[in-house]
N, C-alpha and C positions, 0 to 999 in steps of 0.2 A: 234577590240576586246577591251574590258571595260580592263585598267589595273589593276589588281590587287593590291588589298589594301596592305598597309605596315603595320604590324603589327607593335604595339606601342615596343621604343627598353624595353628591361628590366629593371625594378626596382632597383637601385642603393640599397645594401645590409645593413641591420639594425643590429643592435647589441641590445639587451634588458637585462636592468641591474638592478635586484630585490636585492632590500638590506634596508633597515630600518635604516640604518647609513647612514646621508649626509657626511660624509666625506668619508667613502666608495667608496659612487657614484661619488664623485667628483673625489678623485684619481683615478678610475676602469675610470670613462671618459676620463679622460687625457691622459689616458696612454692607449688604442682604438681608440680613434677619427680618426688619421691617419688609423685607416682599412676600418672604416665605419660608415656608421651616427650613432651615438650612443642615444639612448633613456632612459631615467633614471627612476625609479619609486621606490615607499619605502614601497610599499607592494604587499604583492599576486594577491589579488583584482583590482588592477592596472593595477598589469600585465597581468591580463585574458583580462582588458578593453582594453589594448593595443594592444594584438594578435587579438580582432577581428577588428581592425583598419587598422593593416598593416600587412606584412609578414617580420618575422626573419629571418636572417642564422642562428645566436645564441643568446642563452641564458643564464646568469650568477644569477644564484638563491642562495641567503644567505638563511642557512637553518635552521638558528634561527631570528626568526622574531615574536613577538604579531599575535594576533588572525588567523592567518592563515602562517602555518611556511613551508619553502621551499617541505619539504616532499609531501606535503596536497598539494601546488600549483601543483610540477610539477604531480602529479594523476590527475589532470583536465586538465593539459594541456594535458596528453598522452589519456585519453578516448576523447578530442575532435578531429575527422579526419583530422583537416584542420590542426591542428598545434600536430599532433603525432609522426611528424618526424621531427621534428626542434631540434636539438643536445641540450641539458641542459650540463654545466658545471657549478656543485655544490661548494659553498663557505662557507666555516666553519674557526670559529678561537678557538671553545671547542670542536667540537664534532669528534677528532680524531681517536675514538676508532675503531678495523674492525668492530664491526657490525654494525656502523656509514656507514661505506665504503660500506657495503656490501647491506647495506641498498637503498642508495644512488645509485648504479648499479641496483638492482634489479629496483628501481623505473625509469629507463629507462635514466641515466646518460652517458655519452661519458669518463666524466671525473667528478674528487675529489678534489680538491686545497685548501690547507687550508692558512691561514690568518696568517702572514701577505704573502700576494703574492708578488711573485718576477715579476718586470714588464716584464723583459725580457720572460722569462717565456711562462708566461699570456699571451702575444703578441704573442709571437709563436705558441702557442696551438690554440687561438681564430682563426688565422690565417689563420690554417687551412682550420676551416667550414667556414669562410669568401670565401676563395678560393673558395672549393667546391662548396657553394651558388651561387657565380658567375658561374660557368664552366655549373653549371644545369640550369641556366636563357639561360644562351649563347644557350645549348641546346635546348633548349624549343624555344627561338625564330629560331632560324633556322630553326627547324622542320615548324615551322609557316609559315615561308618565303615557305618551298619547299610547304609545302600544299596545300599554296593559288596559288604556280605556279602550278601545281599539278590539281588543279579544274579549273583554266582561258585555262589552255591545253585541258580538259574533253571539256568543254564548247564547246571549239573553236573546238574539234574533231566529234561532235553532230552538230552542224550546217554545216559542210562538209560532213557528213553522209543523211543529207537531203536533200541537194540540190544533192549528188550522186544518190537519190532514182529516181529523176526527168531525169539526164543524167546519161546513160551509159557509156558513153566514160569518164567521171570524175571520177566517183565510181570506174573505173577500175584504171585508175592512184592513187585514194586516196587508193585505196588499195596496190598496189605496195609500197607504201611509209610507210602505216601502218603496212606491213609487215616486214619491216628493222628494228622495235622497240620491246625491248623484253618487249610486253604490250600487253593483249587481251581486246577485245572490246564488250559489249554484251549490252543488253534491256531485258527485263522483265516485265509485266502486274503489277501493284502498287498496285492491288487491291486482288492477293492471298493472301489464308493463311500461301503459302511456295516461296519463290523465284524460278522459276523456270529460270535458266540463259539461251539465247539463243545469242550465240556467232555470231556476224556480222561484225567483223574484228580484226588486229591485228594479231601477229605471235603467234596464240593459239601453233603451233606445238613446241613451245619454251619451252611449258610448260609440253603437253603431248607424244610430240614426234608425232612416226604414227600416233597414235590413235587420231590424231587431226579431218581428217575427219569424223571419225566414231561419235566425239563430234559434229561437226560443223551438223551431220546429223541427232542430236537425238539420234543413236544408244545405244555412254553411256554415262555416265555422267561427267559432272566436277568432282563433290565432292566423285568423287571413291577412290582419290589420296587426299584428306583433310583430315588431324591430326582428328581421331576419334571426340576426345574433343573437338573437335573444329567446327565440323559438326550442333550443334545446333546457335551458331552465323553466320554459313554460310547463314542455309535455312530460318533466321528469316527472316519475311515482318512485321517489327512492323510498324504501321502506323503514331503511336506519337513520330518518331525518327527525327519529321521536314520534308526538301525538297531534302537534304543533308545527307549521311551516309556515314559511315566509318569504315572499321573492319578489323582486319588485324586476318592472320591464317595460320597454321603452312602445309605444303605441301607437300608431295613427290610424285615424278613422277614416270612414269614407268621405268625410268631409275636408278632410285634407288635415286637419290640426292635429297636432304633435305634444301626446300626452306623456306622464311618467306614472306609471302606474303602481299602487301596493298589492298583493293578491295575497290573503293569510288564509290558511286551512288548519283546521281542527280535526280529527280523528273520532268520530261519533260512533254509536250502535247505531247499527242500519235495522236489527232485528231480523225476522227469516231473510233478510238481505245478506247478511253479513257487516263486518264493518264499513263502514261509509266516510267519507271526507267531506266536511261542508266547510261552503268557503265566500269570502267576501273579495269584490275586488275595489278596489277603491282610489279615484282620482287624486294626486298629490302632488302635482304639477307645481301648485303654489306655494308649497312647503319645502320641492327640490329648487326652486331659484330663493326663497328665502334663505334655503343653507349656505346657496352658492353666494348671495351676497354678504351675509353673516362673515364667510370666510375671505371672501376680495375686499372686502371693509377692513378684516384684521391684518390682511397683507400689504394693504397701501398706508395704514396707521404706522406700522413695523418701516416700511421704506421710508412714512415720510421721515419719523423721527430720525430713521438713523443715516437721511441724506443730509441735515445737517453739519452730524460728525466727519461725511465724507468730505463735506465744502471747504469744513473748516481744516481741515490735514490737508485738502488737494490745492488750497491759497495759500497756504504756506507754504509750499512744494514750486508752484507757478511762481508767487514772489520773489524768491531769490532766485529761480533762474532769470527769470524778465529782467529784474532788477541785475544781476551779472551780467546779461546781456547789454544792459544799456551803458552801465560803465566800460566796459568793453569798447564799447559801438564813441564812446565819448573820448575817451581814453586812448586809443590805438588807430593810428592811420592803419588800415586794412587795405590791402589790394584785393583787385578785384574776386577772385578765385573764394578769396577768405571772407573778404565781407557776403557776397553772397552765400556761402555756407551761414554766417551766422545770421545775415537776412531769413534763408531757411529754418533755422533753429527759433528765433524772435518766432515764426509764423506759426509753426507748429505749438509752442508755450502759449500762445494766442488764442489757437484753437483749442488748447485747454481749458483756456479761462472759459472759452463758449459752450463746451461739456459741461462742465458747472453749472453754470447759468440756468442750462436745460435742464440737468436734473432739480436745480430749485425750481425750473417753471413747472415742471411735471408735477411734485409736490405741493406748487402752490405757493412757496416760500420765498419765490426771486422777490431782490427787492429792484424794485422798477424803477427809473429814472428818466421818468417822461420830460421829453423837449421834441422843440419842433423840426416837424420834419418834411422836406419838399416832395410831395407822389412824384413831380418827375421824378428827382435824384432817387428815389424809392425804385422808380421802374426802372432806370439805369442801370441801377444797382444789383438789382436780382434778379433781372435778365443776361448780365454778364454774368451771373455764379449761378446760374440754371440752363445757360446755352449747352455747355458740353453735354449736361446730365438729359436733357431731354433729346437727342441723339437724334438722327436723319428721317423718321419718320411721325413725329409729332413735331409740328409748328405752334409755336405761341406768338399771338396775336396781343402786343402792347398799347392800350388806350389811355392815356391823360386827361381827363378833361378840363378846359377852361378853367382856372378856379384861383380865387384868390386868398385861398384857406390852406391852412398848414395840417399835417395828422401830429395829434397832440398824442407820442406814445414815446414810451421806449427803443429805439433806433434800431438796435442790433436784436432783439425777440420783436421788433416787427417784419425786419427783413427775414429773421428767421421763420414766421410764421408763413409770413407769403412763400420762401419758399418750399417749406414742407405743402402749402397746398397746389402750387403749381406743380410738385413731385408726384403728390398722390394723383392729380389730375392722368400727368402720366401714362403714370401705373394701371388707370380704369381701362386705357386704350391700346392695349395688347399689338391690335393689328394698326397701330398709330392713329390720328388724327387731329384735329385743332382743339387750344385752348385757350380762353381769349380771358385776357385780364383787361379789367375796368376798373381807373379809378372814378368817381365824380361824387357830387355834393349831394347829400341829402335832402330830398324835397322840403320847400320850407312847412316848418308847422307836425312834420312828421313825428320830432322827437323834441324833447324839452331843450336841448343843447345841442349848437350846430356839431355836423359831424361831415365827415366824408365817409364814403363807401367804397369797399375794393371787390370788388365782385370775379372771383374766377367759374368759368362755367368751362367744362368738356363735352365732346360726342360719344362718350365711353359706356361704360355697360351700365353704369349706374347702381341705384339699390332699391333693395326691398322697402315697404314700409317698417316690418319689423327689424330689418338691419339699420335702418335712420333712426329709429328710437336710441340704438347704443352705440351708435358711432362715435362717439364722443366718452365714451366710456375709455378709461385708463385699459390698455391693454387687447381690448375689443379691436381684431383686424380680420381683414375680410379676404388677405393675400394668404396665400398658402406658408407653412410651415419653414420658416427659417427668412420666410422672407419681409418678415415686418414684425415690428415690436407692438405695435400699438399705441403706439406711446404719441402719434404725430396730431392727430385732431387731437386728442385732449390736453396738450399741452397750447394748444391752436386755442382752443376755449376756456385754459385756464386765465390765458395770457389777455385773451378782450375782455374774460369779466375782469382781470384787476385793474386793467386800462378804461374801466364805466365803459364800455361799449358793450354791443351785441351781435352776435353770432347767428345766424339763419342760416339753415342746408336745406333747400330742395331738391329731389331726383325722383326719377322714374325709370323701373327698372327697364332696360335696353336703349333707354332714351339718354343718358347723361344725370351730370350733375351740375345742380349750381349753388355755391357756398359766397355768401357776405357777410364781410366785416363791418361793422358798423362803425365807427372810432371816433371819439373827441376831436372834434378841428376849433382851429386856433389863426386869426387873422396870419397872412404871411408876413407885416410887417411890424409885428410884435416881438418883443424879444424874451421869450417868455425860459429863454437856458441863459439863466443868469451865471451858470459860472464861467462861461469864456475860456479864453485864457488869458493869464498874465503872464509877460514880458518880465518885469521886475525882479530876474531872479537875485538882481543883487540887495534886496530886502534881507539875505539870510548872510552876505557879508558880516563876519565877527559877532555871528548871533550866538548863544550857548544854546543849545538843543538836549536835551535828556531823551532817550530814547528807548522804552521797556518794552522785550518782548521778550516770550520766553523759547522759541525759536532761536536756533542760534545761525541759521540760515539766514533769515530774514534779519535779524538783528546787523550783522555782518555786512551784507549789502545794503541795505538801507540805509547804515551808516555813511558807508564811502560816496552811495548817489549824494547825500544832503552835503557830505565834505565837499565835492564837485560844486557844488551851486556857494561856497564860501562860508558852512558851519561849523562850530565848533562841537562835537557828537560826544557825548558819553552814552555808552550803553549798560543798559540795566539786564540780566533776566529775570530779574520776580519785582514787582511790586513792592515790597518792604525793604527789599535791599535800595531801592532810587529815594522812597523815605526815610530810611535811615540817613542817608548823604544828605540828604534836603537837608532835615532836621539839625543834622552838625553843624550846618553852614557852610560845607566844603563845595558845596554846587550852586552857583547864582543863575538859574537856566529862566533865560527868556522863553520857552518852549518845551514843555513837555508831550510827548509823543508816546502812548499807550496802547498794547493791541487787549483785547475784551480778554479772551477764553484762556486765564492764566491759571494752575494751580495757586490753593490757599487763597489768593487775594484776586479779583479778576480786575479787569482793567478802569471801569466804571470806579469802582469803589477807590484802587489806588488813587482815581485822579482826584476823585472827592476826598478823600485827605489830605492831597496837595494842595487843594484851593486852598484848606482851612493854615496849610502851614507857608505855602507860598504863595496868596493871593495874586499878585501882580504876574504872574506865569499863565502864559496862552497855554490852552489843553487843546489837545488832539485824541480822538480814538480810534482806532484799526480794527478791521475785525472779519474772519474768514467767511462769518457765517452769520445772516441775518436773523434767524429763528431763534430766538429767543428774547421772551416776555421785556426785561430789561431795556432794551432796544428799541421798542416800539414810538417811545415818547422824550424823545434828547432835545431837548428845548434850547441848554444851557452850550454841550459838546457838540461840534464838528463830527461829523462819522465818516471814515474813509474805508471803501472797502478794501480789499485784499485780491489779487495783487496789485502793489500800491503803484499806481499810475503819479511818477513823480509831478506831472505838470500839475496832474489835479491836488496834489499837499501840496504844492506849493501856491495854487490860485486861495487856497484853504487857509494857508498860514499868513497869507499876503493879506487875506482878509481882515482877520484875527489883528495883524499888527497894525492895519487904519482903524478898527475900531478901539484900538486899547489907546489908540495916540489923539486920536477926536477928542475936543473938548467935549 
């Protein structure tokens, strides 16, 4: 047998960098090269010359640019098909405004970065679709590899098929052998207007069970049991499809199970027949949810990294308004009309900071803040922000039980979780009915560390056993089209594993569901949320405070809240400019106060040169965005997240300044 050809390996991944600035392209090169070959050009025109040369992963388009501007480029590059799906990442250093942004998306954007870019940044994002780029080549060659092994097999099973026609006693053996493979074997006349399949080896019965000989005899058909839709690409005999065909289609047997099928035909001599078609069809079932997870693997890698960068921009955003609002709120007798407006305004920046949150729990990435928490106040709680939503024809039924034990979690993503399950409960129950929440304590002996359990169960439709294996899957929903994300149980079971608990769903379809939490509990008279609050705010009377962020939002309010509470604030934007001051001697700061993600210098490192220069100075660090390595292990530094909840820097700095004064 002729070995089969090797498919050439894949194209090593291109970067394509539209800009009208050579110094632009020059640094965007530099700072890329290490991903992949990077290609430069200085206008739009260029860049179309260049897509029909080669193939991108991505695209970086300046969207002010002479006679033809980023906008206008990527519209040609999305109406042409060969490069309509190549990722653009848009570069601006004026055109900041949303409908710039929105613009920018609409016209078929991944991403928005404005000028000047931060390398690191940059790198990570492109990074990305670099990856992806590869992972989809890998794919595509492989496929190629099996293909061609795939047809040198057909081949070689066609010539064994022949010479069985001639002996008897070989045909029967090549049959016994072709029957071990879950693969049916059939021919067909090349010259109808519809394929007519006539099965002459292979374990047909694989595919239709009994009914195999009633096919192998004419009786019925293959395509009894092929995906309606899919019935026109079955019975085609195009003639200008080559020597060689290939078409895959969706399947169900008489057993009910739901295949993806490959079916390849080869173009033989039939001899006084004429030409003939022989063809294999063959089960792939497990190779199309491979691909599918190959590719929902690189799409949640791509979100999680670049929900980071979203945290860290949307806490800086949330910061200073929060932060405005409260000096505001401190600041100015309001009447009533006004304060409640800015009550509204606080509540909604609130519920920013709680979208946040969520996209880190989705990712994985929230960092948790486990303290104790009372199941009453828990069920208080989320029965008043679930009463409207569950509307006049579902009742929920609230149980407490007796207990002397606290839930040892995160406060606000545990209330969030219960009520995303109380929703979904819901949502099962179309034509209404009850769902009963249960807290109580874990049998003893059950589990290595006491726990409680929150148990919500409904009367709703319930599920499949195959749809409970992936309900917990990111994006997997069971609600029609537009109206669920997916996103509710998997953030539900991101949240108990980082909290050591566990998650159990039972149901049965028509019967309901029943979901428990499992969670760390913690005696109720323990005091296990050490940070409290302090009173003390006059700790920060006539203190000097240094205050670096590169934010000038955040730097700005920040400022004025800590003036309020009686500090003296100098504010920094970079990291070398607050140690250059140090180092003069022009700043004696009892307090320095650093946010992490700065250009050139980040905030970890600034403080770590302050030690070295002004040991006696309390360190603080801010920080929008907890993912990242650095972070993990702060033994030495304070961490506050973003938006800075003033009571908590100052329970923080209160700290800091009994231990600096302790003998």
């Amino acid at each position: 047998m002729k070995e089969p050809e090797a498919p050439h390996e894949p194209d090593d991944a291109r970067i394509l960098i539209v800009d009208d600035d050579e110094r632009n392209l020059l640094a965007l090169s530099e700072t890329l090269k290490s991903l992949a070959s990077v290609t430069c050009v200085s206008s739009g025109k260029d860049a179309l010359r260049e897509l029909l040369r080669h193939e991108f992963s991505v695209i970086l388009l300046d969207v002010y640019m002479p006679e033809m501007d980023g906008y206008e480029t990527a519209a040609v590059i999305r109406e042409r098909a060969q490069t309509a799906q190549v990722p653009i990442i848009f570069l601006s250093a004026v055109n900041k405004e949303t409908s710039h942004l929105i613009r920018g998306y609409e016209m078929g954007a991944v991403d928005y970065v404005f000028k000047p870019v931060d390398p690191v940044i940059l790198k990570t994002k492109v990074g990305v679709f670099v990856d992806l780029y590869n992972a989809r080549r890998q794919v595509e060659h492989q496929a190629q590899l099996e293909s061609n092994l795939r047809e040198a097999h057909l081949r070689e099973q066609l010539d064994r098929i022949a010479a069985e026609r001639k002996l008897e006693d070989s045909e029967r053996r090549q049959a016994t052998v072709l029957k071990s493979l879950p693969m049916a074997i059939y021919e067909c006349p090349s010259g109808a207007p519809q394929l007519e399949r006539g099965f002459v080896g292979g374990d047909l019965e694989y595919f239709v069970g009994e009914a195999a000989s009633e096919v192998m005899a004419g009786a019925r058909r293959f395509d009894e049991w092929v995906h309606p839709d899919d019935l026109a690409s079955y019975a085609a005999n195009d003639e200008d499809t080559g020597d060689a065909v290939t078409i895959e289609y969706r399947f169900t047997g008489p057993d009910g199970r739901k295949r993806h099928l490959i079916d390849q035909r080869t173009k033989v001599s039939g001899g006084s027949r004429g030409p003939q078609w022989a063809g294999t069809i063959l089960d792939i079932t497990d190779r199309k949810e491979l691909e599918e997870k190959l590719v929902h693997a690189g799409k949640l890698d791509a979100l999680g990294q670049l929900t980071g960068g979203v945290a860290h921009d949307f806490n800086n955003l949330l910061a200073a308004i929060l932060g405005g609002l409260n000096i505001l709120q401190r600041r100015l007798q309001l009447e009533d009309p006004e304060r409640r407006i800015v009550d509204q305004m606080n509540l909604a920046a609130e519920r920013g900071t709680q979208l946040v949150k969520r996209l880190m729990s989705f990712a994985r990435r929230q960092e948790l803040k486990p303290a104790s928490v009372d199941p009453r106040d828990l069920c208080t709680t989320v029965a008043g922000l679930v009463e409207h939503a569950l509307g006049d024809r579902v009742t929920a039924n609230w149980n407490c039980e007796d207990t002397e034990l606290n839930i040892y979690a995160d406060c606000a993503q545990l209330e969030l979780a219960l009520m995303n399950l109380v929703v979904n409960a819901r949502d099962a129950m179309p034509d209404g009915g009850e769902v009963d929440i249960t807290i109580s304590e874990s049998p003893a002996g059950a589990r290595l560390y006491p726990a409680l359990i929150i148990r919500v169960s409904d009367t709703g439709t319930g599920m499949s056993e195959k749809t409970l294996q992936k309900v917990t899957e990111p994006f997997f929903t069971t609600k029609e089209t537009g109206k669920g994300t997916g996103l509710g149980l998997s953030m539900v079971a991101g949240f108990v594993d980082q909290s050591g608990g566990e998650l159990e769903i039972t149901s049965t379809l028509g019967a309901g569901t029943v979901i428990e939490m499992a969670l760390p509990a913690t005696p109720r008279s323990s005091n296990v949320d050490a940070e409290g609050k302090c009173e003390a705010l006059s700790f920060f009377n006539g203190k000097n405070l240094a205050l670096i962020d590169d934010d000038e939002g955040v730097r700005v309010v920040l400022s004025e809240q800590l003036r309020d509470v009686g500090a003296h604030v100098v504010a920094f934007a970079s990291g070398q400019e607050a140690i250059e001051v140090i180092k003069s001697g022009d700043g004696n700061f009892d307090l320095v106060i650093s946010d992490f993600a700065m250009p050139d210098l980040d905030g970890l490192e600034t403080l770590q040169k302050i030690k070295g220069i002004a040991p006696k100075a309390a360190r603080v660090l801010m920080t929008g965005n907890t993912n990242h390595s650095k972070l993990s292990d702060l033994s030495e530094i304070p961490l506050v997240h973003k938006p800075v909840n003033l009571q908590t820097l100052v329970n923080i700095c209160f700290k800091l300044g009994e231990k600096a004064e302790s003998p």
